[in-house]
KERO-45623 format. One record per residue (C-alpha): x, y, z. Coordinates in steps of 0.1 Angstrom, whole numbers, padded with zeros to 4 digits, always signed. Layout:
N
XYZ/...
END
This chain:
766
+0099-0334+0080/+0092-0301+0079/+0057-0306+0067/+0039-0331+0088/+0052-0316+0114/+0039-0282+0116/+0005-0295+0100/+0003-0319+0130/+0011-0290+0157/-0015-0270+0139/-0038-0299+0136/-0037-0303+0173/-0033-0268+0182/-0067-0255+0163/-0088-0288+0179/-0071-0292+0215/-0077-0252+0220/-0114-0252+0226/-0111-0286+0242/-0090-0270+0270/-0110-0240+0270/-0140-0256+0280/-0121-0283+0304/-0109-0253+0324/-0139-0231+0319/-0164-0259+0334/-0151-0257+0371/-0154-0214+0368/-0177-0197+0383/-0204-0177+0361/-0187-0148+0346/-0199-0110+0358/-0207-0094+0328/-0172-0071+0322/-0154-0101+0327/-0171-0120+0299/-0160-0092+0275/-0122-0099+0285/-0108-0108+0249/-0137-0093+0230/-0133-0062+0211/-0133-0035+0229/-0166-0013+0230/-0153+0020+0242/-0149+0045+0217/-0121+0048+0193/-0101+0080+0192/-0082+0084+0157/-0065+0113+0144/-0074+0118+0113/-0082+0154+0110/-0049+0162+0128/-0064+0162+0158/-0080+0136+0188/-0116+0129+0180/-0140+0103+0183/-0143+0082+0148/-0181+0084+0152/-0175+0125+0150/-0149+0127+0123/-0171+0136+0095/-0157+0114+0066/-0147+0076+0059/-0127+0058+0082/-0114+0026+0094/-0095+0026+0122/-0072-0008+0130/-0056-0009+0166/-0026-0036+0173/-0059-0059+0188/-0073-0058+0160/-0042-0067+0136/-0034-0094+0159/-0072-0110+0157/-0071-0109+0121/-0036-0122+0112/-0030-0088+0096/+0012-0079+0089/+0009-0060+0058/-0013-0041+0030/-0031-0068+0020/-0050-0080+0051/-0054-0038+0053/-0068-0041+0020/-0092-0071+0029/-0106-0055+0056/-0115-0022+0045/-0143-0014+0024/-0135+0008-0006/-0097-0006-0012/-0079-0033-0033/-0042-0038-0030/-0030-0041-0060/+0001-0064-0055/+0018-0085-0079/+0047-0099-0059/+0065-0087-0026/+0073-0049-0024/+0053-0037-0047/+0022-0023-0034/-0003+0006-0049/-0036+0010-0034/-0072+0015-0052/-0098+0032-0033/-0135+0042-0046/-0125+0026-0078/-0097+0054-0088/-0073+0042-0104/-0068+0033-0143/-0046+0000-0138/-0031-0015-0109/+0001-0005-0118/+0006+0031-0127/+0042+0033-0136/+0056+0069-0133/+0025+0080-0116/+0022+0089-0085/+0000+0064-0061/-0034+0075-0056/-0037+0070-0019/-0005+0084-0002/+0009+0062+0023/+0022+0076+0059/+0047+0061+0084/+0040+0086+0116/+0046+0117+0094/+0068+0101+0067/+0048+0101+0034/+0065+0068+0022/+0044+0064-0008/+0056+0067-0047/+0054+0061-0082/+0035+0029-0090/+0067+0011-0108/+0088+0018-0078/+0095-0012-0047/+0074+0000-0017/+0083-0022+0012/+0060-0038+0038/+0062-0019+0068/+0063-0041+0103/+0027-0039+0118/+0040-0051+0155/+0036-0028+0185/+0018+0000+0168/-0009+0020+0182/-0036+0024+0154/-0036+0023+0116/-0059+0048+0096/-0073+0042+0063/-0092+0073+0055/-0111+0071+0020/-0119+0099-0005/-0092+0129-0011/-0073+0142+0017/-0054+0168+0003/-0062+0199+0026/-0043+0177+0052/-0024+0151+0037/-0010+0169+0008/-0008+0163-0032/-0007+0125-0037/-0034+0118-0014/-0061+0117-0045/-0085+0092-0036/-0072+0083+0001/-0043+0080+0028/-0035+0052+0046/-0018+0062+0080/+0007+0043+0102/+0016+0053+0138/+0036+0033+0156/+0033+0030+0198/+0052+0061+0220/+0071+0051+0253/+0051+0045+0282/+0074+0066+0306/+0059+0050+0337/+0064+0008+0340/+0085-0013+0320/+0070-0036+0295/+0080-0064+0267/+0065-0084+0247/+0075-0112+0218/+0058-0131+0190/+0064-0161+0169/+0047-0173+0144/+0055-0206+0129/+0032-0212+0091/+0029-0239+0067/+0024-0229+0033/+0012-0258+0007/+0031-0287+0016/+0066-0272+0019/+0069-0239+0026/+0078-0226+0060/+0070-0195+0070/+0085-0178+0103/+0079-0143+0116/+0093-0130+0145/+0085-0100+0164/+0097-0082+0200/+0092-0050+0223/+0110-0039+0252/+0101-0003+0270/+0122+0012+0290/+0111+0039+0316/+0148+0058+0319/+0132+0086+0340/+0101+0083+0359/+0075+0105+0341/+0102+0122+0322/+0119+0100+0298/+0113+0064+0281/+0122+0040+0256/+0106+0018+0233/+0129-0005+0212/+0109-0028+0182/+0128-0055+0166/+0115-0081+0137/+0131-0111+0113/+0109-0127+0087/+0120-0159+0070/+0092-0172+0049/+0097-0202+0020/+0083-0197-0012/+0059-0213-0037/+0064-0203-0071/+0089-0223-0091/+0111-0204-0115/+0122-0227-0147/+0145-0201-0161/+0168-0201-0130/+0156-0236-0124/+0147-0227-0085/+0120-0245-0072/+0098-0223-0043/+0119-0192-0057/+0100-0163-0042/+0111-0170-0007/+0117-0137+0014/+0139-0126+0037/+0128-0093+0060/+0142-0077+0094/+0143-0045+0106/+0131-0023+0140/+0131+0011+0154/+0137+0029+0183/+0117+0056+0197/+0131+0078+0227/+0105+0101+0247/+0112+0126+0266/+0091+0152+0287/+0115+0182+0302/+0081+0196+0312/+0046+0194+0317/+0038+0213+0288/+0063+0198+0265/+0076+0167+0249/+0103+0156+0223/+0107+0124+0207/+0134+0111+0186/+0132+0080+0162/+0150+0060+0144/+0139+0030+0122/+0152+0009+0095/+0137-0022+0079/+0149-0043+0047/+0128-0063+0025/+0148-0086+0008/+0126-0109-0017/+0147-0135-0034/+0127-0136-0067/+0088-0125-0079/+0057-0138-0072/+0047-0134-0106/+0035-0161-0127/+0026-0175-0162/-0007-0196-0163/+0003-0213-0196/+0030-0226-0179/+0014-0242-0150/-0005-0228-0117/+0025-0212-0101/+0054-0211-0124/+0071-0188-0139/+0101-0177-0161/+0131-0153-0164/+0167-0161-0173/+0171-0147-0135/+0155-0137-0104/+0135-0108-0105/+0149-0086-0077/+0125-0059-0057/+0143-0054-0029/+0141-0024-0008/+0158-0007+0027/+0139+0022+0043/+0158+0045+0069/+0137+0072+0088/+0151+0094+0112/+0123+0119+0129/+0122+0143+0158/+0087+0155+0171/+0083+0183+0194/+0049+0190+0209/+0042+0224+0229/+0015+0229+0243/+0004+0269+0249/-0026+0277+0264/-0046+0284+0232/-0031+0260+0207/-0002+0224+0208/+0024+0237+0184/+0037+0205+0168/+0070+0201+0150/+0080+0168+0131/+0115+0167+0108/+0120+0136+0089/+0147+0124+0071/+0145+0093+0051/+0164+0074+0029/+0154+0044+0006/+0177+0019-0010/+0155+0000-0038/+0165-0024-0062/+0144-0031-0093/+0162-0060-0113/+0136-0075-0143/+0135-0097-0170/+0119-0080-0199/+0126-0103-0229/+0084-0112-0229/+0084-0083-0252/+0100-0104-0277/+0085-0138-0265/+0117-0145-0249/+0132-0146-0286/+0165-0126-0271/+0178-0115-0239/+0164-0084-0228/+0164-0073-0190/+0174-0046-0168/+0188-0040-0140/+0180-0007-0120/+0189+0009-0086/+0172+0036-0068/+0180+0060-0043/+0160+0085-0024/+0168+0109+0003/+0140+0128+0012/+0134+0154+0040/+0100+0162+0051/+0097+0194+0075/+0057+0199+0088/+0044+0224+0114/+0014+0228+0127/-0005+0246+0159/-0040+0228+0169/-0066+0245+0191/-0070+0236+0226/-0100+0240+0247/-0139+0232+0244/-0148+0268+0225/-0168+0269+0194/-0138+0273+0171/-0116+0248+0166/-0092+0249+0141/-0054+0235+0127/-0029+0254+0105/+0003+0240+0099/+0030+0245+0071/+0044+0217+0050/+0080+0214+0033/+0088+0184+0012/+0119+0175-0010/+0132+0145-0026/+0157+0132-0046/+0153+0103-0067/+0187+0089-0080/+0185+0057-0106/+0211+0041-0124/+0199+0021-0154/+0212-0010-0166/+0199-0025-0198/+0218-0060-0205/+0218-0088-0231/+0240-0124-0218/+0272-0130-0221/+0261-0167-0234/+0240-0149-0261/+0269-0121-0272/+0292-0148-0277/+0270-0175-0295/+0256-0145-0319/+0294-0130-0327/+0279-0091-0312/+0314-0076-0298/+0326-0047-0289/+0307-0040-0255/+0321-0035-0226/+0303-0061-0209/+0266-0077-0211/+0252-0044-0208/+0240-0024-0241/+0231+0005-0222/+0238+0024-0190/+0226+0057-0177/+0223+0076-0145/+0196+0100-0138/+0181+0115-0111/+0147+0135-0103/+0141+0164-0078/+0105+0167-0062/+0096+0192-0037/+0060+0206-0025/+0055+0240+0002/+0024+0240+0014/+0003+0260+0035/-0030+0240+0051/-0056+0248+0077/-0094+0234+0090/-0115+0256+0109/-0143+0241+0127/-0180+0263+0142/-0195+0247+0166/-0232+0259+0168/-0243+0235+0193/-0231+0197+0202/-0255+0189+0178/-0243+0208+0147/-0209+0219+0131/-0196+0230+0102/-0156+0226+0090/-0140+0240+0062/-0105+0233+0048/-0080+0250+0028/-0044+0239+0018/-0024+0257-0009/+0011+0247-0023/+0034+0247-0054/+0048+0216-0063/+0079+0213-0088/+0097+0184-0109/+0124+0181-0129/+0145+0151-0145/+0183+0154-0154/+0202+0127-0171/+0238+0128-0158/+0265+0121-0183/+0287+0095-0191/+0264+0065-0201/+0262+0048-0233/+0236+0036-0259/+0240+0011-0286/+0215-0006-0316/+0218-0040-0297/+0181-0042-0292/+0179-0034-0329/+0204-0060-0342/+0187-0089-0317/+0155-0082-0331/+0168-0085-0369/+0187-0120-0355/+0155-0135-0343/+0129-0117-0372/+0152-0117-0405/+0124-0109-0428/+0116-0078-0406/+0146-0061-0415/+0149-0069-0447/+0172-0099-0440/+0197-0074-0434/+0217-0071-0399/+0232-0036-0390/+0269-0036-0374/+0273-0027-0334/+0269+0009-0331/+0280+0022-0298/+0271+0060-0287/+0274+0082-0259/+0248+0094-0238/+0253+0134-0225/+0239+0154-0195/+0207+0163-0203/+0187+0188-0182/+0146+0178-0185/+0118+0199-0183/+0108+0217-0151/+0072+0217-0141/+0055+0238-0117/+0019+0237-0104/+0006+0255-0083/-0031+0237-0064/-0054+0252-0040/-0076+0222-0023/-0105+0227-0003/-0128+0207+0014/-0160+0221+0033/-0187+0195+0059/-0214+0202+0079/-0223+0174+0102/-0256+0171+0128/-0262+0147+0155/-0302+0140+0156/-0291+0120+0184/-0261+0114+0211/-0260+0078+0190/-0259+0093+0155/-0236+0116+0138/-0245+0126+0101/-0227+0146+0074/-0224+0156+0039/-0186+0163+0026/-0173+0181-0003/-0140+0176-0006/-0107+0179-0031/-0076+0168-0044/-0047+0164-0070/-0016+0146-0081/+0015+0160-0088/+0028+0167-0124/+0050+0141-0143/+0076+0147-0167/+0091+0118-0190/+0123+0110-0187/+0124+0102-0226/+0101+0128-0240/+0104+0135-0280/+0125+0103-0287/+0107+0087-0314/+0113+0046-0318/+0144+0033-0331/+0124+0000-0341/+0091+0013-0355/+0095+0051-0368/+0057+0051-0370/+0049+0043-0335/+0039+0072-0311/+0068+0100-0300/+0068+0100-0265/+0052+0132-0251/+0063+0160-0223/+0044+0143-0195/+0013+0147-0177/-0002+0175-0159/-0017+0173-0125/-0049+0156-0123/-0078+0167-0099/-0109+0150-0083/-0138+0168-0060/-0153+0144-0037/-0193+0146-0031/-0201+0121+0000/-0231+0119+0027/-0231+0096+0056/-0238+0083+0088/-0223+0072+0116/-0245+0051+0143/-0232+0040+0178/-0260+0024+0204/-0263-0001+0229/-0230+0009+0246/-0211+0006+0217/-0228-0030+0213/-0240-0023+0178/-0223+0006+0155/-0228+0012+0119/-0212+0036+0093/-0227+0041+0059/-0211+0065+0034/-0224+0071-0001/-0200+0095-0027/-0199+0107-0063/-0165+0116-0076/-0156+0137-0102/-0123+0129-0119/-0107+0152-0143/-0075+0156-0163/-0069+0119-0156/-0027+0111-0155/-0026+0075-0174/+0003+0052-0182/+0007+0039-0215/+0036+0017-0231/+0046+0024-0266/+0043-0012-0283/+0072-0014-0304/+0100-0010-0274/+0083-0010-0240/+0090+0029-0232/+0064+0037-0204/+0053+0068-0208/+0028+0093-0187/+0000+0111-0205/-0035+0131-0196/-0072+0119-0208/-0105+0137-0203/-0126+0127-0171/-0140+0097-0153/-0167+0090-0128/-0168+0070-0095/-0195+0064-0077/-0209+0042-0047/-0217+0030-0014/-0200+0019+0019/-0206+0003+0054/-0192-0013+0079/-0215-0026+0107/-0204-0044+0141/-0227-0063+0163/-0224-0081+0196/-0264-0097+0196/-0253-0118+0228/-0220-0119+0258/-0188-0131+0241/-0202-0131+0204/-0195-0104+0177/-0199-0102+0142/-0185-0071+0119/-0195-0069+0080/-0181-0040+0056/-0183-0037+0017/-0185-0013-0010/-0207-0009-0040/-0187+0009-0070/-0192+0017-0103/-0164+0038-0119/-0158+0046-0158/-0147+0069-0183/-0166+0093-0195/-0153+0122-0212/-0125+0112-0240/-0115+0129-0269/-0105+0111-0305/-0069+0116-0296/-0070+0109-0261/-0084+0072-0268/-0057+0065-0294/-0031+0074-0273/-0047+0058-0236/-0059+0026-0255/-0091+0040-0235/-0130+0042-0246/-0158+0061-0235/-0177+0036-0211/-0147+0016-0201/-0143+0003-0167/-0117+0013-0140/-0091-0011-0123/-0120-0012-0096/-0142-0041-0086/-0182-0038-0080/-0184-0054-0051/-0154-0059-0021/-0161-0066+0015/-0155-0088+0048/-0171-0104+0077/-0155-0117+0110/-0177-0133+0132/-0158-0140+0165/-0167-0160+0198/-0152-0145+0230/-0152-0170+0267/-0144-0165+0300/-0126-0197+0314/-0106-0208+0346/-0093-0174+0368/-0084-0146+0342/-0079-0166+0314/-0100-0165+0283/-0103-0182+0248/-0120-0174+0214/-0126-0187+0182/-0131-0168+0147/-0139-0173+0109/-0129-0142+0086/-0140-0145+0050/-0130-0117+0027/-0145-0113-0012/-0137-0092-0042/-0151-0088-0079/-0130-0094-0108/-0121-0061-0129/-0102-0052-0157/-0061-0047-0158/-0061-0017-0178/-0073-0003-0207/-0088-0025-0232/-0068-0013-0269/-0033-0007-0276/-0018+0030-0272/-0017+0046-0307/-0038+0017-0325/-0078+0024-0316/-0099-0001-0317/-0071-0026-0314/-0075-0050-0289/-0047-0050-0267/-0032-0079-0260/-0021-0075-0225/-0057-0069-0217/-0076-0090-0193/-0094-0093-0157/-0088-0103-0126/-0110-0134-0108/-0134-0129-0083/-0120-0142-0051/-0130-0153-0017/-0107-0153+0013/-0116-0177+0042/-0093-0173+0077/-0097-0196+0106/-0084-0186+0141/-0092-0203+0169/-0067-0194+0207/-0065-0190+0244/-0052-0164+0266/-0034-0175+0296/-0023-0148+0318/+0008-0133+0298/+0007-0159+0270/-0015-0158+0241/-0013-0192+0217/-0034-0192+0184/-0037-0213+0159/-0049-0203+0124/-0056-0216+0089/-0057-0191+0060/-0071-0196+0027/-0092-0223+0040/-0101-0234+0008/-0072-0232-0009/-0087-0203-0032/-0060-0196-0062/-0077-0170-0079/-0055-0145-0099/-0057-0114-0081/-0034-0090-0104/-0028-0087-0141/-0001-0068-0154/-0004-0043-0182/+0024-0049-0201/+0036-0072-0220/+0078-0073-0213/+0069-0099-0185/+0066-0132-0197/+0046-0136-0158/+0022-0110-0160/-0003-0130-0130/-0006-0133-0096/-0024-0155-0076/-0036-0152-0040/-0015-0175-0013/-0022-0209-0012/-0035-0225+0023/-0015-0215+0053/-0018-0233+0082/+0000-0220+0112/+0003-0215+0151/+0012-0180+0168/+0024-0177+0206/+0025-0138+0222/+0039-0130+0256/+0034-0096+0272/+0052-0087+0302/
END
């Protein structure tokens, strides 16, 4: 019952909400002008702190978009992908729940990147929670914050190595140590016929000490129905997800010039199988002898101290984090499913992050931040390659211990010291110049811990299922050990710069051109020099990849008139991309493996523009323009990338959005509004279009993604405390694929945007 249900609540919800809008609103008197903008967005300016410090966006001279909780809430936003849609410049590359790499200004070379490092680093408060593109990176809970930042091009003189082409920026809301405040949320979804979604989100702050110490406390439990049907496990709607978490965040001022705050968070992401599927087997289905698993549980722990001297706020923040992930998949689509052939992984990383940093104070000409950076991490993994016991028995392979052929424990130390600083001249209020330095040595090493095993299973499967392969000849079960092994250690040492000069013609318009820079860490494979067991001619897997580098060429303009009643910001940029880390698979046995290539180019425009022509009535529109490609390969690079000179990044031409919202006063204080949010991207290629080590071989993994267009309905009313909205998203039930894999041990390599979700949300604030 389920389904007609909620579709009839909805149904009633989305049509009886402007009915009763404009029943109330036709006995109210006419609206003063501030009072028709109650419910609107706001028009004031927006303060972000992107360059470390509190500025005006219009002043910050590079790329933007700024996100406060009003705006999440309008747009239905909980995650990266409504982020995503609603920033120009950045795909969310996102086959199934928990995984999550980001592509801004078209730089990235597929939308995977396994054992690279993401190219937009990815910030809780000042936890850089961000990692390797084959790793589970969880959700984070987007109730009661204050602001998210997406800020596009390189940031690494302030946001350190692995912020290449971006950083996105979370920072959730302080105590209000003054009055006591709560709110809740629950939102009740339909999606397709079946599938109930439910998300559930509260707030309570807490002012222990008048003007000297407060708490905020943040709770959430999602429990949302899937829609993919798995006919391996035989589990219809198998990708159903359950999520919960919350933090705690304790405030305390022991003096007017100082404040400390302590939090604690946790959240766990607990997906019950992927959201990947295989077209050929019908619009969402999919196959695996068992669930894929990537689940993940993120712990944080931070205390911020803020001092504020008469020159300069020292700030202090010391994080420590771990992160429980699991990363269970089938990988017997190597083999088109001729065997079983899966693994089961589990990660653990404990990470501490020390920064400090001092930030002028005053109105002077010089304004400036220096601050010092400490990171470390430890990434444990214990590897679990397994066949079936069903399969062992019926094929007569003994002498395992179990179903698992192989096991092996290793573990990776990472750590980056830093040394950053932006120094600002102020000639007039009209013109400024910054300049920015950060310098650091980053270092990686891998060590396989003894005590694991290895045996030929993968060989003797293979000559089971392809007898003429082998020469119609089936080795015996050779079982061997697996010693410590201490990898490589690589060092690098980076100096990043960036240098602006931005000029106000006007008090309405701010211009600038930026030069700016940035790199990735090194990366060191795991399995370097092993050579395959199954093909002796395939490639030997190399050291690893060196640190790649991009310098950032971008203009623009940033345009606020009419009381903030019409705003533009247009960016254009060339980047230059060198040394560029790739991620190939070796064909014959799936080993991912991390490699350079010569250079690539990105180019393109941006804009957003916002617009209230009449009262109550705004429309925003943002986009990019890209074109990014290869163009600097050597013969040995393409054989080894599957790349060509020309070929296309994992980067569409054209991405955008447009919200056009209606705000109205109606009886007393209350208020209503109605909304339509359509969101568009190009289609663009997975990867790489030939097979590592085979040029001119077409791969057959290759492909590109569709061209899709998003369309969200919300229409709601505010009365006094209580907010109800109802929404339908996905309007037109768009199934585009929206991710391709890259390689081929998946037998479900596609994924495919939502289907129709038709919902109701009610918020309380108290």
């Amino acid at each position: 019952m389920k389904a007609p249900l909620l579709v009839s609540a909805s149904a009633v919800a989305l049509f009886a909400l402007p009915v009763a809008a404009q029943a109330q609103s036709s006995d109210a008197p006419p609206p003063a002008d501030e009072a028709a903008r109650d419910g609107a967005r706001p028009s004031e300016d927006i303060i972000v702190t992107a360059t470390r410090r509190s500025e005006r966006l219009q002043d910050v001279p590079l790329s933007v978009t700024a996100f406060g909780q009003r705006e999440l809430d309008d747009l239905g936003i909980v995650g990266y992908e409504g982020i995503a849609q609603n920033t120009p410049g950045i795909v969310v590359n996102r086959p199934t729940q928990n995984f999550n790499n980001f592509t801004a200004r078209g730089i990235n070379t597929n939308g995977y990147s396994a054992g690279l490092q993401s190219a937009v680093a990815i910030y809780v408060d000042e936890l850089p929670i961000s990692a390797n593109g084959n790793s589970t990176i969880l959700d984070p809970n987007l109730y009661d914050v204050e602001r998210v930042e997406f800020l596009r091009g390189p940031q690494g003189t302030l946001f350190g190595s692995n912020s290449l082409a971006g950083a996105m920026r979370i920072i959730t809301k302080s105590p209000d140590l003054n009055a006591f405040a709560a709110s809740a949320s629950v939102d009740l979804g339909l999606t397709g016929s079946s599938a109930l979604r439910q998300r559930y989100n509260a707030m309570v702050n807490v002012p222990i000490m008048q003007d000297e110490m407060g708490l905020r406390i943040t709770g959430y439990y999602r429990n949302e129905d899937g829609w993919v049907d798995n006919i391996g496990t035989g589990i219809k709607d198998s990708n159903s997800l359950e999520a919960y978490g919350g933090r705690a965040i304790l405030l305390m001022r022991p003096s007017d010039r100082m404040k400390v705050k302590l939090l604690i968070s946790y959240e766990n992401s607990k997906p019950a199988d992927s959201g990947l599927i295989n077209p050929t087997l019908g619009k969402f289905v999919r196959n695996s002898d068992r669930p894929d698993l990537f689940q993940g549980k993120l712990t944080n722990y931070n205390l911020t101290v803020n001092y504020e001297f008469d020159f300069a706020e020292l700030i202090s923040s010391t994080t420590l984090s771990t992160y429980d992930a699991s990363f269970y998949v089938d990988l017997a689509g190597t083999y088109a499913q001729a065997f079983p052939f899966a693994l089961d992984a589990y990660g653990y990383d404990d990470l501490f992050v020390q920064e400090t940093r001092l930030v002028s104070r005053g109105d002077g000409p010089f304004q400036w931040v220096a601050g010092f950076f400490y990171y470390d991490k430890r990434r444990s993994v214990d590897f679990a390659y397994r066949s079936s016991p069903e399969y062992l028995a019926a094929k007569n392979i003994v002498g395992l211990p179990d179903e698992y052929y192989q096991r092996f424990n290793s573990y990776t130390d990472q750590s980056e010291v830093a040394g950053f600083g932006e120094l600002t001249y102020k000639f007039s209020d009209k013109f400024w110049i910054t300049g920015g330095l950060r310098y650091g040595n980053t270092q990686v090493q891998s060590f396989t811990r003894g005590g694991g095993y290895n045996s030929n299973y993968l060989t003797i499967a293979y000559c089971l299922s392809f007898p003429a392969a082998c020469g119609f000849y089936v080795p015996p079960l050779a079982i061997t050990s697996i010693p410590y092994a201490e990898g490589l250690k690589v060092s690098d040492d980076r100096l990043s710069w960036k240098a602006s000069a931005s000029w106000k013609p006007s008090e309405d318009l701010t211009t600038y051109v930026t030069v700016s820079t940035g790199f990735r860490t090194p990366v060191v494979n795991a399995r370097a020099g092993l050579a395959s067991t199954i093909d002796p001619n395939d490639i030997v897997i190399p050291s690893g990849a060196r640190s790649d580098s991009v310098t950032n060429y971008e203009a623009g303009l940033k345009g606020r008139w009419l009381g903030g009643d019409l705003t533009a910001n247009i960016a254009a940029y060339y980047i230059d991309w060198k040394n560029i880390q790739v991620q190939a698979n070796r064909v014959s046995d799936s080993i991912q493996f991390a490699t350079n290539i010569g250079g690539a180019e990105s180019y393109g425009l941006e804009f957003e523009i916002m617009a209230r022509p009449i009262q109550g009535l705004s429309l925003a529109v943002n986009g990019s323009f890209n074109e990014a490609k290869v163009t600097k390969l050597t013969a040995v690079e393409a054989a080894i990338s599957g790349a060509e000179v020309g070929t296309r990044l994992a980067s569409p031409h054209f991405q955008g959005s447009a919200t056009l919202r209606y705000d109205f006063r109606m009886a007393g204080s209350n208020s209503g509004f109605g909304a339509v949010n359509v969101s568009h991207a190009g289609s663009f290629p997975n990867q790489f279009p030939n097979v590592p080590g085979k040029p001119n071989v077409v791969s057959p993994t290759f492909d590109y993604t569709e061209a899709w267009t998003n369309v969200n309905l919300y229409a709601g009313i505010k009365l006094g405390a209580l907010g109800l909205t109802a929404y339908v998203e996905n309007l037109f039930n768009d199934s585009s694929i929206t991710y391709v894999h890259p390689e081929a041990f998946l037998d479900g390599r596609y994924a495919r945007m939502r289907p129709r979700t038709v919902g109701v949300r009610a918020d309380y604030r108290f």
